[in-house]
C-alpha positions in Angstrom: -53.4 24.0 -21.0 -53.4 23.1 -17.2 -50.4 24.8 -14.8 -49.3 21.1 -14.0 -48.6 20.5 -17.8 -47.1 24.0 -18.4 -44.7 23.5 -15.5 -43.6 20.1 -17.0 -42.6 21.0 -19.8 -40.9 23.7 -18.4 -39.2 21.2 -16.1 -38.2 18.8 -19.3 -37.1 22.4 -21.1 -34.8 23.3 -18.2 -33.6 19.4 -18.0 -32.6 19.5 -21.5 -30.7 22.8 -20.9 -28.5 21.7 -18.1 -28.0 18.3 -19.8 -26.9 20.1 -22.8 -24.7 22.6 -20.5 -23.2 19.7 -18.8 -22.4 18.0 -21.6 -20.8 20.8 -23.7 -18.4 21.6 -20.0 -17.8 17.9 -19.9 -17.8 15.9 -22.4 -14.2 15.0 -22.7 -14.5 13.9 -19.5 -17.6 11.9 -20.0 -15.9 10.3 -23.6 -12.5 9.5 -21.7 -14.2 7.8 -18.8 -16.3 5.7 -21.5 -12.9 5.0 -23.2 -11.2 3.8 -20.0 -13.8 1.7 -19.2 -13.5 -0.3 -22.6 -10.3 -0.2 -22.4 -9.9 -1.8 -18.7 -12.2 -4.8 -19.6 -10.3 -5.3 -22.4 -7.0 -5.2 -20.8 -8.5 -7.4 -18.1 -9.7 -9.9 -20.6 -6.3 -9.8 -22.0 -4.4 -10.2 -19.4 -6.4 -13.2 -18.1 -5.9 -14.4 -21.5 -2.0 -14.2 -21.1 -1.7 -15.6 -18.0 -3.8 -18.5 -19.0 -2.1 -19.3 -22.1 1.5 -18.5 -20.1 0.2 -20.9 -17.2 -0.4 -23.9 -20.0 2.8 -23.1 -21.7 4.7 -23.6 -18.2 2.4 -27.0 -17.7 3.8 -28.4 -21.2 7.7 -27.6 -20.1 6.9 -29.3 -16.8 5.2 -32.4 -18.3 8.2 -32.5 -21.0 10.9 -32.3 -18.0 9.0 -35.1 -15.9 9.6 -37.3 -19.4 12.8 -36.6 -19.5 13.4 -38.0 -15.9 11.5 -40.7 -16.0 13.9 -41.4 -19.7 16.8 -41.7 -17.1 17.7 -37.8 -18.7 18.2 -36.7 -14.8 20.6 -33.6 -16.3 18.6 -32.8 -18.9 15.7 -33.2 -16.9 17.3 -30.5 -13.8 18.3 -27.9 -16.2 14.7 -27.8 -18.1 13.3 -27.9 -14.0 15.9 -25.1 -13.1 15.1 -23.0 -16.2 10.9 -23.4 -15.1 11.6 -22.0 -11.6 13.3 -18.6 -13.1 10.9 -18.0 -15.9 7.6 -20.6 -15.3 4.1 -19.0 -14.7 1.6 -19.9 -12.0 2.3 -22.9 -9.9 5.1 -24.3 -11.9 8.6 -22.8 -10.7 7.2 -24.3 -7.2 6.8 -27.5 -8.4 9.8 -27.9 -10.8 11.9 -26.3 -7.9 10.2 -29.0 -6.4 11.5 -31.3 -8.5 14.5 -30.2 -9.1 15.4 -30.7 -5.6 14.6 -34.4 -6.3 16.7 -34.9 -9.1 19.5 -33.7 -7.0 18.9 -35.9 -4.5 18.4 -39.0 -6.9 21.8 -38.1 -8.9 23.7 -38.2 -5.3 24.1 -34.5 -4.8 22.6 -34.8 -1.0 23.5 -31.0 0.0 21.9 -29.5 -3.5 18.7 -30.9 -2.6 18.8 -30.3 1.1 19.4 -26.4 0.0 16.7 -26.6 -2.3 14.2 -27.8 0.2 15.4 -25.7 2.4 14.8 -22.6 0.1 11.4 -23.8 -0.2 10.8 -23.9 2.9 12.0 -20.8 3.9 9.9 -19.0 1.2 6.7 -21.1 1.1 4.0 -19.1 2.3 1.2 -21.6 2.8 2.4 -23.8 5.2 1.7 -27.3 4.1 3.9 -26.8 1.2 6.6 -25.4 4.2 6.5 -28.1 6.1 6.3 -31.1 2.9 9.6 -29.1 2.0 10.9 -29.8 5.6 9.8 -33.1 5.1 11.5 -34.0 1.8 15.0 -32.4 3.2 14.7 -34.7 6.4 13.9 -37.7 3.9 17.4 -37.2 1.8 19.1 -36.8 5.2 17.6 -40.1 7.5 20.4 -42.1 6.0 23.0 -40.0 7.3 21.7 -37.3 10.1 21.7 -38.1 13.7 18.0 -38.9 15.1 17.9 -35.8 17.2 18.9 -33.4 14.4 16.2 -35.1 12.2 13.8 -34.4 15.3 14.5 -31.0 15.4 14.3 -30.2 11.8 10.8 -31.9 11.9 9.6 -29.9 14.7 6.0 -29.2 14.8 5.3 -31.3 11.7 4.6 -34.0 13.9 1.8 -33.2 15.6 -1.8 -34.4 15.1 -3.2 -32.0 12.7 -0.3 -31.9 10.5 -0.7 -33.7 7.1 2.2 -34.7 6.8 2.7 -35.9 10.5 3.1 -39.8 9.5 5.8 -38.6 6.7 7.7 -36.9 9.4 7.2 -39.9 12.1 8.1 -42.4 9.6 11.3 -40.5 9.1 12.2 -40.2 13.0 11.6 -44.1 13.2 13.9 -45.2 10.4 16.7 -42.6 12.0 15.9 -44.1 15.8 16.2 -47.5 14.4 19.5 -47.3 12.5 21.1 -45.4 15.8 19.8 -48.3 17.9 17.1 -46.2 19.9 14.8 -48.9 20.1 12.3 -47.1 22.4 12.0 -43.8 20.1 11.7 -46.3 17.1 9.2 -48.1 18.5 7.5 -45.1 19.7 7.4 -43.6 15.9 6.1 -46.4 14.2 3.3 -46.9 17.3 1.9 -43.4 16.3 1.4 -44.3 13.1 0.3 -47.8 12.8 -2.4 -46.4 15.6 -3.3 -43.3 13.3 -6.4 -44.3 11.3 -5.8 -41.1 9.3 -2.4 -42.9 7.6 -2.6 -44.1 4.5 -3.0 -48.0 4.4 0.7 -48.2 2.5 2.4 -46.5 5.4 0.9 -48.3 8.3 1.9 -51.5 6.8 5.4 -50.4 6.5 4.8 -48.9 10.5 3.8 -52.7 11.5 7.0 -54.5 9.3 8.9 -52.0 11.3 7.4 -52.7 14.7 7.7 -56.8 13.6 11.5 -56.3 12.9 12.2 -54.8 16.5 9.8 -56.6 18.4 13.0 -58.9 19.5 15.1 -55.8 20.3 12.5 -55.0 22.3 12.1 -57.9 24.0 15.9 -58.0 24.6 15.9 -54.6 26.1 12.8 -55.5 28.5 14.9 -59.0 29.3 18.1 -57.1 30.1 16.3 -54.3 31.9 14.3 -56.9 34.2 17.6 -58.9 34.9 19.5 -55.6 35.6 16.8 -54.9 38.2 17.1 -58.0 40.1 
């Protein structure tokens, strides 16, 4: 037998021992670990599976609510969204607070979905849902809030790379225009029927707006040239 043979085997023999030493000192160790390991995927496997199922449970509420609004059920439909925003999974108490806030609005309770919004807002942390909250508030308000209060709740959501910028100008328009502030309406309704990025529906509406006040505008610009004279 060769030395490099002999001092193999004596290797494997003395691998075998400390394996076997190892073992005996830690094998609970080594058998919990396994155990936790199987257990962990499992749980993980689980709990996906229960957050999945929970998630389509809360979609089924939501879609059953929406029926009953669009049934004319606006009560029945605002305690089923109410009840989804304290005990809904995933993205559904956003949306049916969402919601909610609109079936205030449409039932005449203009403060209720004002708060609402305003909760949203204040706890939405991705800010296009933020400011889409903002906007909706300022929407049940252009009936009744002055232009400049309107502007300053929409702050910001105006500018250029805001998605929701057109929403927001639409909504300082309408408010300009009812207070008689020709030259703010006009200027809000410019910005968007100029905005290639507005959806087609509301730069129509932008150039009907900007047809209706053309005579104002002409007025003023008549008046203002004979004033100057």
């Amino acid at each position: 037998m060769s030395d490099d043979l002999i001092f193999r085997e004596v290797d494997e023999d003395l691998r075998q021992e400390l394996l076997q030493k190892l073992w005996k000192k830690y094998a609970v160790l080594i058998v919990a670990a396994a155990v936790l390991i199987v257990t962990g995927v499992a749980g993980y496997k689980g709990w996906t599976w229960y957050q999945a199922r929970q998630a389509a449970n809360s979609g089924a509420r939501f879609e059953a609510a929406l029926q009953l609004a669009q049934q004319g059920r606006e009560a029945d439909a605002l305690k089923s969204f109410e009840e989804l925003t304290r005990s809904g999974s995933g993205g559904y108490p956003v949306l049916a607070h969402f919601a909610a806030a609109a079936a205030k609005a449409r039932s005449g309770d203009r403060d209720g979905a004002v708060a609402d919004y305003e909760a949203l807002a204040a706890a939405a942390g991705d800010p296009v849902l933020r400011d889409l909250a903002r906007v909706k508030a300022a929407l049940v308000l252009v009936d009744t809030a002055s232009y400049q209060s309107l502007k300053d709740r929409l702050a910001g959501v105006t500018e250029a790379a805001n998605p929701w910028r057109n929403s927001a100008w639409e909504i300082l328009g309408l408010a300009a225009y009812r207070e008689g502030n020709i030259d703010a309406a006009a200027e809000a309704f410019e910005t968007i029927s100029a905005d290639l990025g507005a959806p087609q529906e509301l730069r129509q509406r932008a150039d009907m707006m900007l047809t209706l006040i053309a005579p104002d505008r002409r007025a003023a610009a008549a008046a203002g040239s004979g004033a100057a004279q």
